[in-house]
KOLRO-890771 format. One line per field, with one value per residue: residue number from 0; x, y, z of N, C-alpha, C in turn. Coordinates in nm, 2 decimals. Last residue first. Example, Ala and Ser with C-alpha at 12.3 -4.5 7.8 and 13.67 -1.06 7.14 Angstrom:
// KOLRO-890771
seq c(1,0) .
n_xx c(1.28,1.32) .
n_yy c(-0.22,-0.57) .
n_zz c(0.71,0.78) .
ca_xx c(1.37,1.23) .
ca_yy c(-0.11,-0.45) .
ca_zz c(0.71,0.78) .
c_xx c(1.29,1.32) .
c_yy c(0.00,-0.33) .
c_zz c(0.79,0.78) .
//
This chain:
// KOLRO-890771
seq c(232,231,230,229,228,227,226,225,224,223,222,221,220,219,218,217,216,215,214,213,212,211,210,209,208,207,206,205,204,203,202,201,200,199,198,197,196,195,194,193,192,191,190,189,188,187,186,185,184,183,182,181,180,179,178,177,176,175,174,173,172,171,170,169,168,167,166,165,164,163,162,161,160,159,158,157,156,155,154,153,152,151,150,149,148,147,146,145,144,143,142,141,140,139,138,137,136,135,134,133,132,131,130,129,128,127,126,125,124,123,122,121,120,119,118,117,116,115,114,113,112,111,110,109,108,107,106,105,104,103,102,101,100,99,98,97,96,95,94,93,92,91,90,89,88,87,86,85,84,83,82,81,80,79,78,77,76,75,74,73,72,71,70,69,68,67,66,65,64,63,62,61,60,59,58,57,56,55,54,53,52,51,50,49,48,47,46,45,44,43,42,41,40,39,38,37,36,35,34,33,32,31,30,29,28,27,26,25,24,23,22,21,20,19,18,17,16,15,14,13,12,11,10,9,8,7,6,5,4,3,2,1,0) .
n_xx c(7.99,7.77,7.55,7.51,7.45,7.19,7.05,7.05,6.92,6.64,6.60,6.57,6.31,6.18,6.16,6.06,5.77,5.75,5.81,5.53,5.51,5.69,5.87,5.96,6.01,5.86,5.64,5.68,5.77,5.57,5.25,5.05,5.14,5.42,5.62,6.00,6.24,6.34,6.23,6.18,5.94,5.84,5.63,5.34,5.16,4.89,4.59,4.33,4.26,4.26,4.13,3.97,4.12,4.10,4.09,3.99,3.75,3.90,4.17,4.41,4.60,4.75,4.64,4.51,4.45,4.64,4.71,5.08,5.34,5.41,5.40,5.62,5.59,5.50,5.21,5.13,5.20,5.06,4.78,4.77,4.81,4.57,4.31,4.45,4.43,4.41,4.41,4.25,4.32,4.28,4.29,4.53,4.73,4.80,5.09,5.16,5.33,5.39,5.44,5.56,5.59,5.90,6.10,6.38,6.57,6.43,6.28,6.40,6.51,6.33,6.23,6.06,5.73,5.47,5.37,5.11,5.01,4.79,4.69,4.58,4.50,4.25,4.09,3.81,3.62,3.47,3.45,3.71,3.88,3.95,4.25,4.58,4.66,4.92,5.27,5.54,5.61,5.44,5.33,5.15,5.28,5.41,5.22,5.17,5.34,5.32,5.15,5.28,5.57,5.81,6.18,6.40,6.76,6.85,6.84,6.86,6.52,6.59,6.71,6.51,6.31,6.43,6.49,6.20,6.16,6.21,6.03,5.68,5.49,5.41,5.26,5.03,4.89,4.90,4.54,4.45,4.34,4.53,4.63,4.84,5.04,5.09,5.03,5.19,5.47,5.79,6.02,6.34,6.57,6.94,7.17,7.22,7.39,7.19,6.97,6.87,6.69,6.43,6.16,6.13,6.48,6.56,6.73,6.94,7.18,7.39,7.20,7.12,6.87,6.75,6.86,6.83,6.57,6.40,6.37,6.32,6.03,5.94,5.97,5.74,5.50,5.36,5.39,5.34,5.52,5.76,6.06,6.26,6.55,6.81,7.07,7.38,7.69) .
n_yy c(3.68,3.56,3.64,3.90,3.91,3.77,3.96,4.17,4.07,4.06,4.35,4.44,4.29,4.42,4.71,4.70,4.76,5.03,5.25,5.31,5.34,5.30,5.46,5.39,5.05,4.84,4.66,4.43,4.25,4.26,4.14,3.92,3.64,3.51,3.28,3.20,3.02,3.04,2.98,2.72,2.66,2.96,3.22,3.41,3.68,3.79,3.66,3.74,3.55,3.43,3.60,3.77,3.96,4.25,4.34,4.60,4.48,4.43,4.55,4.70,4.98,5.05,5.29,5.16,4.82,4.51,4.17,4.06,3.90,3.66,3.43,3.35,3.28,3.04,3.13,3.15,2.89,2.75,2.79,2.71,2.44,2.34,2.46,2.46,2.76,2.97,3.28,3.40,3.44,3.34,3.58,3.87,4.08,4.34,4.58,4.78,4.97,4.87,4.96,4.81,4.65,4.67,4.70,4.57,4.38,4.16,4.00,3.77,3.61,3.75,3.88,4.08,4.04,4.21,4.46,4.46,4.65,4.72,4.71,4.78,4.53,4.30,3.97,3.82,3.77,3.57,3.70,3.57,3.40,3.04,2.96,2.85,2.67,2.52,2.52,2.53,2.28,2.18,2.24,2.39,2.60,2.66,2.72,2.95,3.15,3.13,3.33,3.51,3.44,3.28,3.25,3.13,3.05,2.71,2.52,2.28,2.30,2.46,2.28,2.07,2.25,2.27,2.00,1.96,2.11,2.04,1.85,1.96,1.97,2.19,2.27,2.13,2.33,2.60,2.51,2.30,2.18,2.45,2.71,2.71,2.62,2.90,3.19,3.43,3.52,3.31,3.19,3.27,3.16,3.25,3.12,2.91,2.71,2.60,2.39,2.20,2.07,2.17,2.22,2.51,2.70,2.97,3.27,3.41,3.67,3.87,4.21,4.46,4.54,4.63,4.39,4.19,4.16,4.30,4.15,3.91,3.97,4.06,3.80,3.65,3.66,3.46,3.07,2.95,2.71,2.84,2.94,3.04,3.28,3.28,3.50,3.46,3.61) .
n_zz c(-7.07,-7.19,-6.98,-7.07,-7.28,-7.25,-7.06,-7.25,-7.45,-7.33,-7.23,-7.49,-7.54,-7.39,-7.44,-7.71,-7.67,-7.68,-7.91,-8.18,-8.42,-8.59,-8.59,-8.37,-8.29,-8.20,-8.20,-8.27,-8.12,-7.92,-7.99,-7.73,-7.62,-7.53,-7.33,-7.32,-7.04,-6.87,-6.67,-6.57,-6.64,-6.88,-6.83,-7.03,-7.10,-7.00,-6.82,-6.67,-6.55,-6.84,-7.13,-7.33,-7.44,-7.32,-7.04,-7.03,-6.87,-6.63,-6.47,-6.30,-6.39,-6.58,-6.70,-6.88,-6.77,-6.89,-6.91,-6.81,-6.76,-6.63,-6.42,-6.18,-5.95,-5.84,-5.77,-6.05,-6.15,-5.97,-5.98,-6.29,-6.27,-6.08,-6.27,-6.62,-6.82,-7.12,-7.28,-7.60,-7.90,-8.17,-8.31,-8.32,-8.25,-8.03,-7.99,-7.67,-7.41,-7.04,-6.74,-6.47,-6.28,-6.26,-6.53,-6.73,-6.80,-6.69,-6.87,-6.97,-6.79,-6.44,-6.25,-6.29,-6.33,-6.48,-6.62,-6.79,-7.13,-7.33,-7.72,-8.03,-8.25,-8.39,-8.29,-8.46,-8.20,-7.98,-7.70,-7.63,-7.88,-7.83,-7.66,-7.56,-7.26,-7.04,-7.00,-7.24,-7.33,-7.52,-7.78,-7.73,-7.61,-7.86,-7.97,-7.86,-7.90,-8.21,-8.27,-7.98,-8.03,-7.78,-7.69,-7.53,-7.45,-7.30,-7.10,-7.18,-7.28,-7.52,-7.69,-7.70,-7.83,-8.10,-8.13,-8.19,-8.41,-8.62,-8.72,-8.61,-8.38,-8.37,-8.59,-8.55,-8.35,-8.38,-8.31,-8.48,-8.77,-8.91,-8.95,-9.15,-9.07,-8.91,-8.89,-8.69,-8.50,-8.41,-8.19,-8.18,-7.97,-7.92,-7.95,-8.27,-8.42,-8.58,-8.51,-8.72,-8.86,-9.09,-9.12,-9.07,-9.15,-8.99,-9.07,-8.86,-8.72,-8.52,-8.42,-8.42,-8.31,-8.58,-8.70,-8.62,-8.48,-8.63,-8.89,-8.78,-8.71,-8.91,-9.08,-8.94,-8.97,-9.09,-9.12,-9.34,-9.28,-9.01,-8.89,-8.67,-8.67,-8.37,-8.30,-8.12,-7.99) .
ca_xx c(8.05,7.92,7.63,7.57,7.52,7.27,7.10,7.14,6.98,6.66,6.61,6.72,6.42,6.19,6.21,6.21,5.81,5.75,5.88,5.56,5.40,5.57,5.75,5.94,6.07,6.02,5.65,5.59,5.87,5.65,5.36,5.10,5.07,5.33,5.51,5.84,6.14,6.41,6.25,6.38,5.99,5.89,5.76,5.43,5.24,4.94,4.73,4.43,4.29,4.22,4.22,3.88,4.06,4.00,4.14,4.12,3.73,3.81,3.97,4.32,4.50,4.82,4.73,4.58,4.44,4.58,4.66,4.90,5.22,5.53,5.32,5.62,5.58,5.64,5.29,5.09,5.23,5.19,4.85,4.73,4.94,4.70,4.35,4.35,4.53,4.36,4.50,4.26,4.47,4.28,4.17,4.48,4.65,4.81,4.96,5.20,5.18,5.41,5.30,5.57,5.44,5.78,6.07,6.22,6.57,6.51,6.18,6.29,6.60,6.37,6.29,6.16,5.84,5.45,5.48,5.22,5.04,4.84,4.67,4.70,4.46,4.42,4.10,3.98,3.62,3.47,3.39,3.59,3.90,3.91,4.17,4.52,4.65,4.77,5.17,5.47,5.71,5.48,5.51,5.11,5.21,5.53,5.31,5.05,5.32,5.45,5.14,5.14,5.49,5.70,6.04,6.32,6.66,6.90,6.87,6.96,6.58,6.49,6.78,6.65,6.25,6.40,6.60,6.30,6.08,6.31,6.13,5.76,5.55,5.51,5.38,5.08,4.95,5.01,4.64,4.45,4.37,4.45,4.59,4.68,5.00,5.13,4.89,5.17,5.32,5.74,5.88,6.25,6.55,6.81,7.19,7.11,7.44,7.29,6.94,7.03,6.75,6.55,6.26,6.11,6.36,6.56,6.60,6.92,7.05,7.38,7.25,7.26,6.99,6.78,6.87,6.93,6.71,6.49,6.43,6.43,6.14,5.97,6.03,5.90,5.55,5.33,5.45,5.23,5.46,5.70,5.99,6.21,6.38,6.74,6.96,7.33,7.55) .
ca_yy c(3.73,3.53,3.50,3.82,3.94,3.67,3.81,4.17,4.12,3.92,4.21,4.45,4.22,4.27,4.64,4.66,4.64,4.96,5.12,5.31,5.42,5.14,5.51,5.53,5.18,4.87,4.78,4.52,4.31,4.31,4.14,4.06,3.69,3.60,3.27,3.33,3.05,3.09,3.08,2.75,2.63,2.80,3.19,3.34,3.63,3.78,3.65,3.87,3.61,3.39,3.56,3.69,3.82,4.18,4.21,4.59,4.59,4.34,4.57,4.58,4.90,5.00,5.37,5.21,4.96,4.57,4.27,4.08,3.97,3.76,3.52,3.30,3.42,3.05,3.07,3.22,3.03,2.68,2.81,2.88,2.50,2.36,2.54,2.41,2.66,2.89,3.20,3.36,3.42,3.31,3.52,3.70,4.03,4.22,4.55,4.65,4.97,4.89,4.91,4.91,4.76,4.57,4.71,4.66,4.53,4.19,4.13,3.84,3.71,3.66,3.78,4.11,4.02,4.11,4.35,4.54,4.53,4.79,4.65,4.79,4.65,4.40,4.12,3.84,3.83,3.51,3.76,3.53,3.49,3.16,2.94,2.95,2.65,2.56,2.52,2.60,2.40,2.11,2.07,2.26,2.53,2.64,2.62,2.82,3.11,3.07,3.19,3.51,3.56,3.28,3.30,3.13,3.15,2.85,2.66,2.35,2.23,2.53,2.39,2.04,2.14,2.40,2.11,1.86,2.17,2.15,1.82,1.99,1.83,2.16,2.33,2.11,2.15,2.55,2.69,2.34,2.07,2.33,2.71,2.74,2.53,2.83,3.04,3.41,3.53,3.39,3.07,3.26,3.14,3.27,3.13,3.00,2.82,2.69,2.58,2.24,1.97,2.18,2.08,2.40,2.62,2.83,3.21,3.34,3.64,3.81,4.09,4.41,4.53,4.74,4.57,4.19,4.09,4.35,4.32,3.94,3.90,4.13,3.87,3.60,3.75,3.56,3.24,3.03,2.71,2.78,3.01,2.94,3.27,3.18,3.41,3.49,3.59) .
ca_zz c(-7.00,-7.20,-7.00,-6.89,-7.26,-7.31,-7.02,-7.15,-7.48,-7.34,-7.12,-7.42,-7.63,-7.31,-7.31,-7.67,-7.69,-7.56,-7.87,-8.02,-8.37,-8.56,-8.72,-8.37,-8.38,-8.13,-8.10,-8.41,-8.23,-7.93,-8.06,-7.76,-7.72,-7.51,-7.44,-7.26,-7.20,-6.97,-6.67,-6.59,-6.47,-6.81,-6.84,-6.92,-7.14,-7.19,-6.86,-6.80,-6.48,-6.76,-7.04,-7.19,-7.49,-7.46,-7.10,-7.08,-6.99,-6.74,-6.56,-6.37,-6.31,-6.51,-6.62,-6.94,-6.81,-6.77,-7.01,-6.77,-6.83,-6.71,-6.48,-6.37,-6.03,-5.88,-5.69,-5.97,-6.22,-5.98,-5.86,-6.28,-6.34,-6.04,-6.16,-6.45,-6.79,-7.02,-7.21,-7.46,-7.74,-8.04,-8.29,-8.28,-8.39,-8.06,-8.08,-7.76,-7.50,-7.21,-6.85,-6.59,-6.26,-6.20,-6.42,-6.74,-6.80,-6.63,-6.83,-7.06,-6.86,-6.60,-6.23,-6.31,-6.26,-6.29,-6.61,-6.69,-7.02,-7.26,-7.57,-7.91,-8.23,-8.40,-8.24,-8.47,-8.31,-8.10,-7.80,-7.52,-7.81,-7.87,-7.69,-7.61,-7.44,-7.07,-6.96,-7.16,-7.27,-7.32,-7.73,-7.78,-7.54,-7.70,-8.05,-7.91,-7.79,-8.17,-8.27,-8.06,-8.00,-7.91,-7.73,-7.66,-7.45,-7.37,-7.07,-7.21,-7.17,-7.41,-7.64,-7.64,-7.72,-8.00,-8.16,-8.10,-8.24,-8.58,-8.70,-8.72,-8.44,-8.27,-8.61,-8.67,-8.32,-8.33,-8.40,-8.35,-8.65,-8.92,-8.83,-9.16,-9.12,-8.91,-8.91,-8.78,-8.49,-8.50,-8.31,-8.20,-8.09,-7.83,-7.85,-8.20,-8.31,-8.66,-8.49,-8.66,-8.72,-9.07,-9.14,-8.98,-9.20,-8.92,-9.05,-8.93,-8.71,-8.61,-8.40,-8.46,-8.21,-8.47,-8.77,-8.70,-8.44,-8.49,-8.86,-8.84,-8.56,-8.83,-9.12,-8.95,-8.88,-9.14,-9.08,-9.27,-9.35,-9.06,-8.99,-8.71,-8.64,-8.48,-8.30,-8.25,-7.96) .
c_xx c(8.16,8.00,7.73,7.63,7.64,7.47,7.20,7.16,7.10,6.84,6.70,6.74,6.54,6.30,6.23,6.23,5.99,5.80,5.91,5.72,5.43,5.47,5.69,5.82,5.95,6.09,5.77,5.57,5.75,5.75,5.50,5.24,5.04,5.26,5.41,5.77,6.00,6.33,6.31,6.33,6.13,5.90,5.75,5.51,5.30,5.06,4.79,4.55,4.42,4.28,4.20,3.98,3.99,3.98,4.12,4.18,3.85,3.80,4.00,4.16,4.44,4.73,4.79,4.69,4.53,4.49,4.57,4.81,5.10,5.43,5.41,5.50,5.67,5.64,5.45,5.20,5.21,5.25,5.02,4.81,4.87,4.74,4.48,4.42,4.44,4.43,4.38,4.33,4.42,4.40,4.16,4.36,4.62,4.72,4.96,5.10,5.22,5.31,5.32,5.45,5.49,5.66,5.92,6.17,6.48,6.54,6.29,6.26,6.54,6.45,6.28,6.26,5.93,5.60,5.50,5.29,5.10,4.88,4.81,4.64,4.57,4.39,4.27,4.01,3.80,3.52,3.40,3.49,3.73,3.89,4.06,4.39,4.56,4.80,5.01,5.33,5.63,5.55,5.53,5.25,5.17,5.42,5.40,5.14,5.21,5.46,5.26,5.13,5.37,5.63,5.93,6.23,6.54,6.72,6.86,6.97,6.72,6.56,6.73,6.71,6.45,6.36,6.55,6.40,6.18,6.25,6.24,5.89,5.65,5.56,5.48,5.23,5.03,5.07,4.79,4.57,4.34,4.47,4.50,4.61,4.83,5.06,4.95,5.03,5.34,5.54,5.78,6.11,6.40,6.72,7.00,7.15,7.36,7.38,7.10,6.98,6.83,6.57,6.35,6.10,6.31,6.42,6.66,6.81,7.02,7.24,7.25,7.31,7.12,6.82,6.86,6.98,6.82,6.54,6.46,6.50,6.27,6.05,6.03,6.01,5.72,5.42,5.40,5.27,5.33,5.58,5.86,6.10,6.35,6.62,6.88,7.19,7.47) .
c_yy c(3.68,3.61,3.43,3.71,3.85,3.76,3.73,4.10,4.10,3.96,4.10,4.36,4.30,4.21,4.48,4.65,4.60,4.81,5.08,5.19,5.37,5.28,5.41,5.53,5.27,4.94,4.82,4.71,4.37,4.40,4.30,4.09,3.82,3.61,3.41,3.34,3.13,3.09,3.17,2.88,2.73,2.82,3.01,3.23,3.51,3.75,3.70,3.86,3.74,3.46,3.53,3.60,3.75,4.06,4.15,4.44,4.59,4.40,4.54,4.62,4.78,4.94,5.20,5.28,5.02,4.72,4.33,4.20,3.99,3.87,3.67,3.34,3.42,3.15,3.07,3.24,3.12,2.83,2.79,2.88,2.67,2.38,2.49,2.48,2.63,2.78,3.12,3.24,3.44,3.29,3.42,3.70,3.89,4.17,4.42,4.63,4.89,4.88,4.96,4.90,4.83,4.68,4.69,4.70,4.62,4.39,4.17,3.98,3.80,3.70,3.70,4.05,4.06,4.09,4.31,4.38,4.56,4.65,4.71,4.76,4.70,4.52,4.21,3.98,3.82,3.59,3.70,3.58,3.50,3.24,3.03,2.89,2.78,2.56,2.61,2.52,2.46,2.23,2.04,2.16,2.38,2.52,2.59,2.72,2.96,3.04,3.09,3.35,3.48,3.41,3.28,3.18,3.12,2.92,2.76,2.47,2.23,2.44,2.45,2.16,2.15,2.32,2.24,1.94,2.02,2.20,1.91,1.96,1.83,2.02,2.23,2.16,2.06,2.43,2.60,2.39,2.17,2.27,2.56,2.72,2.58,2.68,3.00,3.28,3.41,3.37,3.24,3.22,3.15,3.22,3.15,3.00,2.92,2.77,2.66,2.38,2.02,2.08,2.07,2.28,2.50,2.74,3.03,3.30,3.57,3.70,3.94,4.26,4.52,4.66,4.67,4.33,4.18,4.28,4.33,4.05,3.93,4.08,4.02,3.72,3.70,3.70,3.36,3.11,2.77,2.77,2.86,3.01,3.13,3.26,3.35,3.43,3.59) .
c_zz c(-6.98,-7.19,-7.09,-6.92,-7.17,-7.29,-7.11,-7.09,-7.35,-7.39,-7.19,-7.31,-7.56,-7.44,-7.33,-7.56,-7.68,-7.58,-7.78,-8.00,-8.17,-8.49,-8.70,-8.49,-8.38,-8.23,-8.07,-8.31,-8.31,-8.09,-8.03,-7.87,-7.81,-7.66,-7.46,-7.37,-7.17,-7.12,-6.76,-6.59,-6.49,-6.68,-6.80,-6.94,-6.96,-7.18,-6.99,-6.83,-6.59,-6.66,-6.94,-7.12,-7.43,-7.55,-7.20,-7.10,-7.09,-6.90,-6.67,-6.41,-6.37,-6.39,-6.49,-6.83,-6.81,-6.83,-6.87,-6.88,-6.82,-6.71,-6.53,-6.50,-6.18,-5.94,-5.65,-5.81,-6.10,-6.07,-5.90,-6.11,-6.31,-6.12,-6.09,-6.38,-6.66,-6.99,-7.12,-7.39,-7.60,-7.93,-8.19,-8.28,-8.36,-8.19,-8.03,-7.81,-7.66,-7.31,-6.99,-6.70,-6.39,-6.22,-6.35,-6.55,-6.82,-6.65,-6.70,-7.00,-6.89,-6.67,-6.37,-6.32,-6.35,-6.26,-6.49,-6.68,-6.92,-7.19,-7.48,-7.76,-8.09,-8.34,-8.31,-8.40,-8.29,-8.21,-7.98,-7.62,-7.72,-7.82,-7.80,-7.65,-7.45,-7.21,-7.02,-7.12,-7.20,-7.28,-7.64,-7.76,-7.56,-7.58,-7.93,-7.99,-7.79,-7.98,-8.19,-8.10,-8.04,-7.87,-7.80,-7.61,-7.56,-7.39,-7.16,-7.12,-7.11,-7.26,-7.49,-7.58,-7.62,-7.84,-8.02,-8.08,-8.17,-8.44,-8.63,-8.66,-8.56,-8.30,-8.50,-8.67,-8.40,-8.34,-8.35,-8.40,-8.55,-8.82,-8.79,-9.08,-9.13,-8.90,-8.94,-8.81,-8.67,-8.49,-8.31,-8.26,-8.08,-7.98,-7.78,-8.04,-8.27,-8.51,-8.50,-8.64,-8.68,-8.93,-9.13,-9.04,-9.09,-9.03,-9.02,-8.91,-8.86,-8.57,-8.47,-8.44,-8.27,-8.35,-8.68,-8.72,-8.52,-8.44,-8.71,-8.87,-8.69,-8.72,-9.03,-8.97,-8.87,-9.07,-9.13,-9.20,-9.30,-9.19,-9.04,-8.80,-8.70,-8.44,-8.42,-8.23,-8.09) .
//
């Protein structure tokens, strides 16, 4: 089992998706230059937070046209596992993988800071070894991650429970109050038709050691952990 991080001009978060690939699961793990054409035997592969291409044009639209998103594009369609955090969910969105587009945040301010989520399914690799209603406490750093999608791909999420994520309260209730980017119905993260790919905005891998100050964020990397397991089983 081995994963790719894709690393683009602006990454800023490459180098944490590469400590917990590598250091606290153990898992062999390579950066992916985006001019590169060969994700190296990536089983799962990650598109990293960060301003990729300085966020010019439209946060992501610069990155998804980089020669190594055909590669990630193929694999995704493959089946195989991918992720984006943060920018890298705006880079999923801008190639097609995922439905809708981040926008600015509803209050126009760069928000850091920890957000609370629950978890809508359990039907993914991503959130298999977590459980339904759980509410993990994850930083996010964006300026723009309100989620917006028309009203058919919001019935078609909704419908096919392919909503991964929701920014909720602290004990796991909904309010507004707790949706701090103005999301569209408090989406923070969601899956392909396959179910094998998950865009979230919230930065897990910055939530998955003791001295981060919390590690709710590994539920969904042992999820992703124990699907790949399964399947070379």
């Amino acid at each position: 089992m081995k994963v790719g991080v894709v690393i683009f001009p602006g990454s800023n978060c490459d180098h944490d998706a590469l400590e917990w690939s590598s250091q606290i699961l153990g898992l062999p793990t390579e950066e992916i230059w985006y001019q590169d054409r060969d994700l190296r035997g990536s089983d799962l592969v990650i598109l990293p937070g960060g301003f990729s291409y300085g966020d010019y044009l439209r946060c992501g639209a610069m990155a998804a046209r980089a020669p190594i998103m055909e590669e990630v594009v193929a694999h995704a369609r493959r089946g195989g596992l991918v992720i984006g955090i943060c920018n890298g969910f705006q880079v999923l969105c801008e190639v097609g993988l995922l439905p809708g587009a981040l926008l600015r945040n509803e209050h126009l301010t760069f928000l850091c800071q920890d957000v609370y989520l629950r978890v809508e399914t359990t039907d993914s690799p991503w959130t298999v070894a977590m459980s339904k209603g759980e509410v993990p406490r994850v930083p996010i750093a964006h300026g723009d991650g309100n989620y917006f999608c028309d009203p058919e791909n919001l019935r078609r999420l909704n419908g096919e429970d392919r909503v991964a994520l929701r920014y909720v309260a602290p004990d796991g209730s909904a309010d507004p109050v707790w949706n701090v980017n103005g999301s569209l119905e408090a989406i923070a993260g969601i899956l392909s038709e396959k179910r094998n790919v998950l865009g979230m905005m919230p930065h897990p891998e910055r939530a998955s050691e003791e001295i981060m100050g919390s590690t709710d964020g590994l539920g969904l990397f042992r999820s992703a952990l124990r699907a790949m397991e399964a399947a070379h089983a």
